[in-house]
N, C-alpha and C positions, 0 to 999 in steps of 0.2 A: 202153110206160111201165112202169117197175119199180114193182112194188107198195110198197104204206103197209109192210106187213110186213120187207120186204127192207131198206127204210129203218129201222126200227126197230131189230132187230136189227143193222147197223153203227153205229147211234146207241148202244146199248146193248154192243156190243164195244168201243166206244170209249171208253166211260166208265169200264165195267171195267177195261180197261188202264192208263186213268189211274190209277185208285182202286188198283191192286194196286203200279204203281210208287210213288204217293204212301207205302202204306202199308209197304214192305219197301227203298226207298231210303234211304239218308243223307248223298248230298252236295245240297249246295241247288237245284243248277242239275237237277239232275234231278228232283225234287221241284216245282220251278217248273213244269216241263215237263209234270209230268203232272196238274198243276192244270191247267194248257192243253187237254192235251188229251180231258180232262174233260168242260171250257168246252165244245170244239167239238164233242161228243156232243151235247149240252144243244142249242147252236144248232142243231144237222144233225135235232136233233127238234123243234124249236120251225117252223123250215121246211118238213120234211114234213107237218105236220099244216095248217101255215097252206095248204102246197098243198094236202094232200086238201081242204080246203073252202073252196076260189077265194077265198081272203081275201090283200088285198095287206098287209094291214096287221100280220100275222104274218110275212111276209119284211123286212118295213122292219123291227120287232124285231129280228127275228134280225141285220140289217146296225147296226143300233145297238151291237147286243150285243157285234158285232164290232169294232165301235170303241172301244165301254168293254175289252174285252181288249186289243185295240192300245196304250191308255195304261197299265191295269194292269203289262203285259210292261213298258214302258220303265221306269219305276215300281220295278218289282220286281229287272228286273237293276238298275238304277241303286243299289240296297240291296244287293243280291248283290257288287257291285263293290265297294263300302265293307265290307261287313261284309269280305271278303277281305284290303280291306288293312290291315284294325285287328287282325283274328285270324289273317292266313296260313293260313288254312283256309275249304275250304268242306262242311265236316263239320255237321249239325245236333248234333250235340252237343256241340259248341266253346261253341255258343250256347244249351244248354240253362239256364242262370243268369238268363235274359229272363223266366222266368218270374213270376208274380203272389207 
């Protein structure tokens, strides 16, 4: 069995890669993507630790969590498809004027 530790740091490589595409991309879809793959650091640690302490109810989370990502994705491209067709771009900065 792979240690807490092994799991932690690919939870934590994963997030960081999110976090560095989120913050150094500019088309949407890739940005979307590394919101996701963020998410899935977040769950892949939310389950290792529910394993380290025989608790089921920290994986049923984690599979919740998963299903709240599953609608957000449909969600989010479904906005990504519109915004494309009102702007012909999938640049964030087409759409920087959203602002408050």
């Amino acid at each position: 069995m792979n240690s807490l530790a092994e799991y932690s740091v690919i939870s934590a490589i994963l997030f960081a890669l999110g976090l560095v595409g989120f913050l150094t991309r500019r088309n949407l879809i890739v940005i979307f993507l590394s919101t996701e793959l963020m998410f899935q650091g977040i769950v892949l640690n939310v389950v290792t630790y529910a394993r380290l302490h025989g608790n089921t109810d920290g994986q049923a989370f984690g599979l919740f969590m998963l299903v709240i990502a599953a609608v957000e994705a449909g969600l989010a491209l479904g906005m990504i498809v519109l915004l494309y067709r009102r702007r012909g771009t999938l640049d964030a900065e087409a759409w920087s004027f959203m602002h408050g």
